[in-house]
N, C-alpha and C positions, 0 to 999 in steps of 0.2 A: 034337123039340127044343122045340117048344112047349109041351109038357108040362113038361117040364125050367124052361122059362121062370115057367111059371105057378106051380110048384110052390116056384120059388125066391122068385117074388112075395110066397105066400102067407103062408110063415114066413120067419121070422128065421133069419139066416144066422148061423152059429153064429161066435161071437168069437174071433178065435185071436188068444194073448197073445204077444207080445215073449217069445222066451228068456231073456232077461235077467228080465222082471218074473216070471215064473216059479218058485215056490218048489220047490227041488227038495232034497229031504232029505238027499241024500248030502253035496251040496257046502254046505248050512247047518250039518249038523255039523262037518265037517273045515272052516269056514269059524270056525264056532262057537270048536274044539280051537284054532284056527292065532292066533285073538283071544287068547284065555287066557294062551295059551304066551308072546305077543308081550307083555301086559300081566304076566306072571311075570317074562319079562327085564326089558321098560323099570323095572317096582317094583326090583329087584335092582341092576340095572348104570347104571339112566339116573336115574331119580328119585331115587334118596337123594344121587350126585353134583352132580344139578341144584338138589332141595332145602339140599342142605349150602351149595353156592356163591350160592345165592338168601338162604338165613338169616347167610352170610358178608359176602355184600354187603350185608345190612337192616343188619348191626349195626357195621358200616363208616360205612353213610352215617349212622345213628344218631351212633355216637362223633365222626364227622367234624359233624353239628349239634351236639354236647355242645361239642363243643373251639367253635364257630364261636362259641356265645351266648359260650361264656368267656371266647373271645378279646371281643367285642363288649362283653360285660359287664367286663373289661379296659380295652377301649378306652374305656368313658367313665369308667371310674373314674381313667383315666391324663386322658384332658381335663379333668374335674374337676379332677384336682389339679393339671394346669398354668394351670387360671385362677386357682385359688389361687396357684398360688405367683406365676403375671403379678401379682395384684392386690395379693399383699403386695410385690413387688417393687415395683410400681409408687405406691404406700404410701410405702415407705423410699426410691425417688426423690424423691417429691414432700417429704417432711421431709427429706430432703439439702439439697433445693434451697431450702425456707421456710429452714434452717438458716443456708445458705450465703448468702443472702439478706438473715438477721436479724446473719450476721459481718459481713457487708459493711458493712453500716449501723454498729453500732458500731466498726469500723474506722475510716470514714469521720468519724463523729462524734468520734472518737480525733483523729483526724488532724487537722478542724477545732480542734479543741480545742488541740493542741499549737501548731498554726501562731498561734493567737488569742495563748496563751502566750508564744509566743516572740517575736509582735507587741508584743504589750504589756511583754515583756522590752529589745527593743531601742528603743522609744521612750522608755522609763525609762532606760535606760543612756546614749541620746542626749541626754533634756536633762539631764541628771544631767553629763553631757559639757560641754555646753552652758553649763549654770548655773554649772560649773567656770571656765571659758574666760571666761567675763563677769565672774567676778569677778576673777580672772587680769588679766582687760583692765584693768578695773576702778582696781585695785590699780597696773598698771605705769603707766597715764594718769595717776594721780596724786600715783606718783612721780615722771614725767616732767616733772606740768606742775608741781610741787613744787620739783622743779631749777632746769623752766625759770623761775618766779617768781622762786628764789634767785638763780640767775645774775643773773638780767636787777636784781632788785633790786641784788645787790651790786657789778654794773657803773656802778650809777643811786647807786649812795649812795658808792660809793669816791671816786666824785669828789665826792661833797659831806659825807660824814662820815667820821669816822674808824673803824679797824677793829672797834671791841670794838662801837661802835655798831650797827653791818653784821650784825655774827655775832647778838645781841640782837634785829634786825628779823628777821633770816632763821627762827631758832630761834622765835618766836614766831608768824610768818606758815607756818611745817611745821604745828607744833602747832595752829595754828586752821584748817587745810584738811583735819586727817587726818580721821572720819571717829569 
């Protein structure tokens, strides 16, 4: 046994490999064959279905980005054109309102104007009115006091002259008051 001992000392004990790590030619070919066979099917039956629905979906999400800018490139040309049409809208308020603004004023200035007019109509018709009535007055005071002078004279003279003389004062004292 000691022999045994020393002799194992001596040399290197020979490596034994894993079966597994072990290349053994029967089972690398039929290993080899069963690859091939397996990459014939998946090229045939797996890969062109998976490629087909892989190049179906690229050109999906493709068309579905084409439509997105369009819609997108859409969308500003639509805000675009509603700040236009806000701005002329907003345009055509704002001259509504200078408009409606610049009516008011010569309305206003109409209406001062008529009211001045029809001012100035009724104080003209008033003393126009006025000037009437005073001459009116005018005229009956002295007819009245014309009367009253006749009377009173021809009560004052009947007792001290006779009648033709009376009629001859009176007719004379009209005429020298009329006007």
């Amino acid at each position: 046994m000691a022999t045994e001992t020393q002799e194992s000392v001596g040399q290197p004990e020979a490596v034994h490999k894993p079966a597994l790590l072990q290349f053994d030619p029967g089972i690398g070919i039929w290993t080899l064959v069963a690859f091939v066979l397996l990459m014939i099917l998946l090229r045939r039956f797996a890969w062109k279905p998976i490629l087909q629905s892989i190049d179906e979906r690229d050109e999906k999400i493709k068309h579905a980005l084409s439509r997105a800018e369009q819609i997108q490139h859409e969308s500003e040309k639509n805000v675009e054109e509603q700040k236009k049409v806000l701005a002329t809208a907003q345009e055509h308020a704002a001259k509504i309102l200078s408009d409606s603004r610049r009516n008011a004023e010569v309305i206003k200035d109409q209406l001062i104007e008529a009211a001045h007019k029809e001012k100035t109509k009724i104080i003209r018709s008033a003393t126009d009115e006025i000037e009437a009535l005073r001459i009116q007055i005018k005229t009956e005071l002295r007819e009245f006091s014309a009367d009253l002078a006749v009377n009173t004279a021809e009560k004052i003279l009947m007792d001290q002259l006779d009648k033709d003389k009376a009629k001859n004062l009176a007719s004379r004292m009209v005429k020298e008051f009329q006007p």
